[in-house]
C-alpha positions as CSV (number, residue, x, y, z in Angstrom):
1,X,0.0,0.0,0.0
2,X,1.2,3.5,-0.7
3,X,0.4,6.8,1.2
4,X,0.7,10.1,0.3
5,X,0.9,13.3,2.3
6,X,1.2,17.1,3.2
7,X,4.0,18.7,5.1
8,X,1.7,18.6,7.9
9,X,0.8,15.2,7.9
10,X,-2.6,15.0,6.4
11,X,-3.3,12.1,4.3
12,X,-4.0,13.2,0.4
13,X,-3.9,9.8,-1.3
14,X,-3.8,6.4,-0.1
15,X,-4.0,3.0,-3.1
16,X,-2.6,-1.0,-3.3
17,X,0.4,-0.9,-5.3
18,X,-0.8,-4.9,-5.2
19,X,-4.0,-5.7,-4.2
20,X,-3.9,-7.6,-0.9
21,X,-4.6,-11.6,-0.6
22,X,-5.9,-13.6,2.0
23,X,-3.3,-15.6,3.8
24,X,-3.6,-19.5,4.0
25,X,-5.0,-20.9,8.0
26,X,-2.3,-22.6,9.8
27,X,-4.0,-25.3,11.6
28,X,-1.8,-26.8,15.1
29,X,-2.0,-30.3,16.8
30,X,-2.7,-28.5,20.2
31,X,-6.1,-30.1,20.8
32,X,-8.2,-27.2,22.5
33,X,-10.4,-28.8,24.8
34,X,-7.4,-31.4,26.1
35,X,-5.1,-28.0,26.7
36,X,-8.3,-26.2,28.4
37,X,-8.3,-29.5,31.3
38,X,-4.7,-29.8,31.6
39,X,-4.1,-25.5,32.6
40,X,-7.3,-26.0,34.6
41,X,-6.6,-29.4,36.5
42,X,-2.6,-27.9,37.0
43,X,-4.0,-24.7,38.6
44,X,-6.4,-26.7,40.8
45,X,-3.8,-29.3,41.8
46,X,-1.0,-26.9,42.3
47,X,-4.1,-24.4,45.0
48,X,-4.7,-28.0,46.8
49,X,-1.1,-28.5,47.1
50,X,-0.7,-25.8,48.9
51,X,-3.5,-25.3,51.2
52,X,-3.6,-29.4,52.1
53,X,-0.3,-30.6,50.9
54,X,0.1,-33.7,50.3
55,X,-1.5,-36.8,51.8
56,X,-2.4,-34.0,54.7
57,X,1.1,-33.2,55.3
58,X,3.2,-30.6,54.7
59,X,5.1,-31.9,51.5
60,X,3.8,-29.9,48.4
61,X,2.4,-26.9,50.1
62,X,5.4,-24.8,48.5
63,X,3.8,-26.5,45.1
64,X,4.3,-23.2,42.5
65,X,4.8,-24.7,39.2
66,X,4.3,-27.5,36.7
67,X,3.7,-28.7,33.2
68,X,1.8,-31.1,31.2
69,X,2.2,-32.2,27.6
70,X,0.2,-34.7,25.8
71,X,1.3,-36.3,22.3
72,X,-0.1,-38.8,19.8
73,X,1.9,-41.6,20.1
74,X,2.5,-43.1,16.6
75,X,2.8,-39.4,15.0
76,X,4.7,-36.6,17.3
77,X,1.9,-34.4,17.5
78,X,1.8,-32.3,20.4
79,X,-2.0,-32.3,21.7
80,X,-1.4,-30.5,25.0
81,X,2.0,-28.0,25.8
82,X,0.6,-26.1,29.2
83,X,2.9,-24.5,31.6
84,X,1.6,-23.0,35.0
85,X,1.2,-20.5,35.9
86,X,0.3,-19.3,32.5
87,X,-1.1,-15.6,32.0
88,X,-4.4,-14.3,29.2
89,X,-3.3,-13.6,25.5
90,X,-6.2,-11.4,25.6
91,X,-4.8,-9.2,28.4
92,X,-1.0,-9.9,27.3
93,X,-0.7,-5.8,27.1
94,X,-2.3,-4.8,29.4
95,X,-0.8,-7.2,32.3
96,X,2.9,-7.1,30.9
97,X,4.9,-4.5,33.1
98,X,2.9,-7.0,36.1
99,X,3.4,-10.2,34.9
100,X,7.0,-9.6,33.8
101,X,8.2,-9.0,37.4
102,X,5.8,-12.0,38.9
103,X,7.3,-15.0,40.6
104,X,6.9,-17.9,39.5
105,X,7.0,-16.3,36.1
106,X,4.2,-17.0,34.1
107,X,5.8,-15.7,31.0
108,X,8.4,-18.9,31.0
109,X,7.7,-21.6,28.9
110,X,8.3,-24.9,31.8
111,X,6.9,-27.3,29.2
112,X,9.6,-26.5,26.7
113,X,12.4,-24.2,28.6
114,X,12.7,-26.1,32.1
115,X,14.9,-28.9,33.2
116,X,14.1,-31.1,35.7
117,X,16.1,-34.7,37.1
118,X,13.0,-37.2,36.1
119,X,13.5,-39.2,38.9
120,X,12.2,-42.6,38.5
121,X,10.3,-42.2,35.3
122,X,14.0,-42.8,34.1
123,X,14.1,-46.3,34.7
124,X,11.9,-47.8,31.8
125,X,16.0,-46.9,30.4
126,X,17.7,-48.5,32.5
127,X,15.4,-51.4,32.2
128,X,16.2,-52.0,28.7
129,X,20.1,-51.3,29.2
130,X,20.0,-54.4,31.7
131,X,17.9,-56.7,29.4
132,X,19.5,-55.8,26.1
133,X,23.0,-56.2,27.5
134,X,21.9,-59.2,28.9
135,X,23.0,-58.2,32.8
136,X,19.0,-59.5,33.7
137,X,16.4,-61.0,32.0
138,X,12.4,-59.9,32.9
139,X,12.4,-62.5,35.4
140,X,15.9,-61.5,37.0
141,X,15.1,-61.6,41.0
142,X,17.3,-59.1,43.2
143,X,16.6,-59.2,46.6
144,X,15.9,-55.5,48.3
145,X,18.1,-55.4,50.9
146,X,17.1,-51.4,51.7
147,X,20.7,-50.0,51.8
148,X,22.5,-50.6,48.9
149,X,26.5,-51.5,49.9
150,X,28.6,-51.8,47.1
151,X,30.3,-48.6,47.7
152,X,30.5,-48.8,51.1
153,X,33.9,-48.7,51.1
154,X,33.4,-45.1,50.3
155,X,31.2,-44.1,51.8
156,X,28.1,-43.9,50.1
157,X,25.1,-46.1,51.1
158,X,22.3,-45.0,48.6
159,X,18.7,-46.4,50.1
160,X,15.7,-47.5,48.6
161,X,12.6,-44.8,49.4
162,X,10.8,-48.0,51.1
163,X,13.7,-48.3,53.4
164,X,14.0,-44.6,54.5
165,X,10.5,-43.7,54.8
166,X,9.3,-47.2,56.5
167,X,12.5,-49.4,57.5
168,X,11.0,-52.0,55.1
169,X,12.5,-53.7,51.9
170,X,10.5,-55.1,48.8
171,X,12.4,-57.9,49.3
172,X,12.8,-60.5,46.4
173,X,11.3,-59.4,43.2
174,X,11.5,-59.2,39.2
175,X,12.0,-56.0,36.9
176,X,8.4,-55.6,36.5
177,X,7.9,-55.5,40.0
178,X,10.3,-53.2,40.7
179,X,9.0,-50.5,37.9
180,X,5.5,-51.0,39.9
181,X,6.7,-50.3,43.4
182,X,9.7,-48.4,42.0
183,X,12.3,-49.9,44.1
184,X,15.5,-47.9,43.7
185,X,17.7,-50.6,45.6
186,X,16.8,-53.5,42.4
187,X,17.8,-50.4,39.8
188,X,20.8,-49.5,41.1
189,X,22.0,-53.6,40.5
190,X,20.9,-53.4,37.5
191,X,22.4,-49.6,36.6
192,X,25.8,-51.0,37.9
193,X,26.0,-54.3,36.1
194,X,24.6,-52.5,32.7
195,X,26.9,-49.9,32.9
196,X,26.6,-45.9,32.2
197,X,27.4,-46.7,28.3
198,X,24.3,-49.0,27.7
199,X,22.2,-46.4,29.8
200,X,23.5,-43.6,28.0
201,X,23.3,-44.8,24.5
202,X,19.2,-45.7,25.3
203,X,18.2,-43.1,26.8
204,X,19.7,-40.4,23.9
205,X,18.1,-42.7,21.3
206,X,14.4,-42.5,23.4
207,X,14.9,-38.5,22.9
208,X,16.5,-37.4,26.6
209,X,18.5,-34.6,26.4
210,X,17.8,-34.3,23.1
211,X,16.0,-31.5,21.0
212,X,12.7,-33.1,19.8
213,X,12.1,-30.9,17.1
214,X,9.4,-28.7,17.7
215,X,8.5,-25.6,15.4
216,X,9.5,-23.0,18.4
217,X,12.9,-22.6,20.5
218,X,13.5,-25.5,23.2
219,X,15.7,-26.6,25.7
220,X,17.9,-29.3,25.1
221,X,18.9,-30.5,28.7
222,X,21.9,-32.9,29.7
223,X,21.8,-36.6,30.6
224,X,24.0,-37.6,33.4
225,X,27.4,-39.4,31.9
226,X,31.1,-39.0,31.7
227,X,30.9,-36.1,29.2
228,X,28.9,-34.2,30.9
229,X,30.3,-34.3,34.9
230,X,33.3,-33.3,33.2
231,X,32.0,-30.3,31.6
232,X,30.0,-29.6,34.5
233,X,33.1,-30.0,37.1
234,X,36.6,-29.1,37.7
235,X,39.3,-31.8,38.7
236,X,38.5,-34.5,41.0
237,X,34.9,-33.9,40.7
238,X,35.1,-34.0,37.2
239,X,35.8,-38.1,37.2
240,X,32.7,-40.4,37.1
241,X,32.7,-43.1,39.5
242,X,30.6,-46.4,39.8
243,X,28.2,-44.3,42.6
244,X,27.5,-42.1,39.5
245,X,26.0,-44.4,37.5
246,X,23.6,-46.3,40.5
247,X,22.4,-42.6,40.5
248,X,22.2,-41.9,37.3
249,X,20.1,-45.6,36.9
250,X,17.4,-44.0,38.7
251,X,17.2,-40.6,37.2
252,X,19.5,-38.3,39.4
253,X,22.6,-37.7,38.9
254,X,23.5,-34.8,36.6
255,X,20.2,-36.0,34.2
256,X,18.2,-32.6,33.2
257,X,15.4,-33.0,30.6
258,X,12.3,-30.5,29.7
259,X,8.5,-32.2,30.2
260,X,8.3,-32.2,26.1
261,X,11.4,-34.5,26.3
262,X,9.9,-36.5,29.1
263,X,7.1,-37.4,26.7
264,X,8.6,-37.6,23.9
265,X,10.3,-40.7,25.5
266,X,7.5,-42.3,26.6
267,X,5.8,-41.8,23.1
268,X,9.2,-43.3,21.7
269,X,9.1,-46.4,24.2
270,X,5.4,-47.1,23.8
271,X,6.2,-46.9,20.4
272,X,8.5,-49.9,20.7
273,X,11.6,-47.6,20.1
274,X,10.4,-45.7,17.2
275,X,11.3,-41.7,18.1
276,X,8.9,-39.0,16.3
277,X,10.0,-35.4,15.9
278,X,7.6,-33.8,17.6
279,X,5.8,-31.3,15.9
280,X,2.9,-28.3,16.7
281,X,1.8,-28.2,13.5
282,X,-0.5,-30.5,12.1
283,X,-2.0,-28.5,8.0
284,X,-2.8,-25.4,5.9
285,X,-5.0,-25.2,4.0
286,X,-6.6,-22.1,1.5
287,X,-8.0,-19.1,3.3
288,X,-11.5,-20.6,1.8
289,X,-10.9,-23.5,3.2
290,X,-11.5,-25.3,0.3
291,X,-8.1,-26.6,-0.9
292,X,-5.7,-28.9,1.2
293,X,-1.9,-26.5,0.9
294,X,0.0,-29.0,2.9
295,X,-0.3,-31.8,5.6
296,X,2.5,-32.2,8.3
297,X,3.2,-36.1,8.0
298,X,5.1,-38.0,10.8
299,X,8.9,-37.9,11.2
300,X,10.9,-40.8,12.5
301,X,14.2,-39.5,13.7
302,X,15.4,-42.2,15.9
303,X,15.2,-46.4,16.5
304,X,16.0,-48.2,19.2
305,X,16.9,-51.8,18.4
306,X,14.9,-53.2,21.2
307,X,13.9,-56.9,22.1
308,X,10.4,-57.7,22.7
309,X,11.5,-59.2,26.1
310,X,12.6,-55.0,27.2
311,X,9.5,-53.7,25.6
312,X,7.4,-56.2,27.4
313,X,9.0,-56.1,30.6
314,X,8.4,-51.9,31.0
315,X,5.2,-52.4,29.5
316,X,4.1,-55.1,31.9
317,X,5.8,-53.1,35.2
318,X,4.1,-49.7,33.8
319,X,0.5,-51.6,33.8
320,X,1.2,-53.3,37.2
321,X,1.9,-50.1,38.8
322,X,-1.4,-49.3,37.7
323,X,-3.3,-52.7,38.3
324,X,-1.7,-54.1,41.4
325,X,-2.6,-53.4,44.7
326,X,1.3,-52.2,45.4
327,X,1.4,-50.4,42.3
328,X,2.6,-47.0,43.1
329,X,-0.5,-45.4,40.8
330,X,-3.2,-48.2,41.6
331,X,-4.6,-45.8,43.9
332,X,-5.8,-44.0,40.6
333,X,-6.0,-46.4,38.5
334,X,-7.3,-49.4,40.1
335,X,-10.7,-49.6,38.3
336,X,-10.7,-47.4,35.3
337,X,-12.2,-48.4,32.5
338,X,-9.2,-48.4,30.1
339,X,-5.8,-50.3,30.6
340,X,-3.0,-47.6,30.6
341,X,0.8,-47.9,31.6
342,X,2.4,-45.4,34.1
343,X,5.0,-44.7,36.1
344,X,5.6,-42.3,38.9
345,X,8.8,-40.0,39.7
346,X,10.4,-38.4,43.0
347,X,13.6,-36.4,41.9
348,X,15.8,-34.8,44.3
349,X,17.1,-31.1,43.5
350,X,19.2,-29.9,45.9
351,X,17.3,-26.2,46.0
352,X,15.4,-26.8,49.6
353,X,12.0,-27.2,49.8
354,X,9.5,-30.3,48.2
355,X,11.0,-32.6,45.9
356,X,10.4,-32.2,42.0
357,X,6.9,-34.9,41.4
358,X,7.1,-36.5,37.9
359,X,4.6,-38.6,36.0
360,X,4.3,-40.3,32.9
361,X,1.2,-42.4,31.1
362,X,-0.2,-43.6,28.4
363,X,-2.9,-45.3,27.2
364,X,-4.6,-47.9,26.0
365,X,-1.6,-50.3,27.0
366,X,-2.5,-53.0,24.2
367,X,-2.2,-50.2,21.4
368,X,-0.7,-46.9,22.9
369,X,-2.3,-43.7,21.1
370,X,-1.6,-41.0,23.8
């Protein structure tokens, strides 16, 4: 368009140099009604937190901020990115100068620009390490002994969360078992006798501390191996030691993945190994909505060569968690209508306060879609 005018300003002529053309509709994967539940649910959990904490105690009453994303398994789509607390696009202007100096800061992205240790969401990982090195098979028995001893000699007696809360072991039991109750003392074994190499080389391939290749910036994270402690520390501390990798085969350690990452690998492991790109952007199509201009098909970026016998084994202890009496979600799940696989997470962080609360799922478990 060109404009012309007077000296002082007035407007004399105004025409289209080229007449102007409706731009094609850019249609996302964000499903509306899905993203509406998840900010409302996140806002109401996080307000319960912290006037009842949780299980009426005073862990989670310092509860300020979370995420959820939700993705279609067998395609990358993102279906729900919500990060809390979150702020109204149509007030963005207005509220800015406010919002800007608020804490927590609504205006950062957690979903796609925060890293968190997953805790024990991790060890679907370090499950197929031990199986597909061939350190355990699925019905590998390790008997809970509560304080784990191997580097005692050291000085460092890592415990099982059963021990320290209760005084109680799990005592003999399989992998799948052990994903259901989540029993740190059988995955640091098997973390120990697979080795940080086979752990590492899984868990990059499932999309952890990896970008997953969304259309909008992200952060990549770290995973917790030699290369990283050394870039991280000077010297002695640089060196990576046996102790590293029990902790590590849980999900501490130096591990630091985004939620988006967290789901991407549990999309990619329900998906037998097969890694998506994950993607916000699903067509556009003609600003009459009459012609298809392009469809967004799925991207594999990644396979993990992975035996049925892994696959099975964290699909079977994901479903137990949720279907037996000791699973650690049964309490939620125990007589839904729908067959789902989850797996809960504590993760230490070192900042004070409540530990970090992690949680992945996804459903149906015969044929994973979400």
């Amino acid at each position: 368009r060109e404009t012309k005018m007077s000296a002082d300003g007035t407007v004399i002529e105004e025409y289209y140099i080229k007449e102007p053309v409706a731009g094609n509709h850019v249609e996302l994967s964000i499903d509306i009604n899905l993203q509406r539940i998840a900010e409302e649910e996140m806002a109401r959990l996080v307000k319960d937190l912290n006037e009842n904490g949780l299980n009426e105690s005073n862990m989670g009453k310092d509860a300020e901020a979370g995420a959820v994303v939700a993705m279609e398994v067998k395609t990358g789509r993102v279906l729900v990115c919500s990060s809390y607390p979150t702020y109204s696009l149509a007030t963005f202007y207005e509220d800015y100068s406010e919002l800007q100096n608020q804490q927590p800061a609504p205006y950062f992205n957690r979903a796609l620009h925060a890293t968190y240790p997953p805790g024990s969401i991790f060890k679907m990982v370090t499950t197929v390490a031990g199986i597909d090195t061939g350190s355990i098979t699925a019905d590998t028995q390790i008997v809970d002994k509560g304080i784990y001893t191997r580097f005692a000699d050291s000085g460092y007696y890592p415990r099982c969360l059963l021990w320290t809360s209760r005084q109680m072991t799990h005592g003999a039991i399989d992998v799948k078992q052990a994903l259901a109750v989540s029993c740190n003392y059988y995955f640091y074994e098997v973390g120990w006798l697979a080795g940080i190499d086979a752990i590492d080389k899984v868990a990059a391939t499932l999309g952890l501390g990896e970008y997953t290749g969304v259309e909008i910036t992200e952060y990549r994270g770290r995973r917790a191996n030699p290369d990283t402690k050394d870039e991280l520390y000077d010297g002695y501390d640089s060196q990576w030691y046996g102790a590293d990798t029990v902790s590590a085969a849980i999900g501490q350690s130096e591990h630091r993945f985004t939620p988006l990452q967290m789901c991407n690998y549990i999309c990619a492991l329900a998906n037998k190994g097969v890694r998506h790109r994950a993607t916000f952007l699903n067509r556009v199509i003609s600003a009459d909505y009459q012609s298809l201009m392009w469809e967004n098909e799925p991207e594999v970026v990644a396979r993990l060569n992975m035996s049925e016998e892994a696959y099975k084994a964290c699909i079977d202890g994901m479903n137990l968690a949720t279907n037996w009496s000791m699973g650690t979600s049964y309490g939620l799940f125990y007589n839904y209508p729908i067959q789902v696989c989850a797996k809960t997470g504590t993760a230490e962080h070192g900042s004070g306060g409540s530990d970090n609360a992690s949680f992945v799922i996804f459903a149906p478990a015969e044929d994973p879609e979400i």
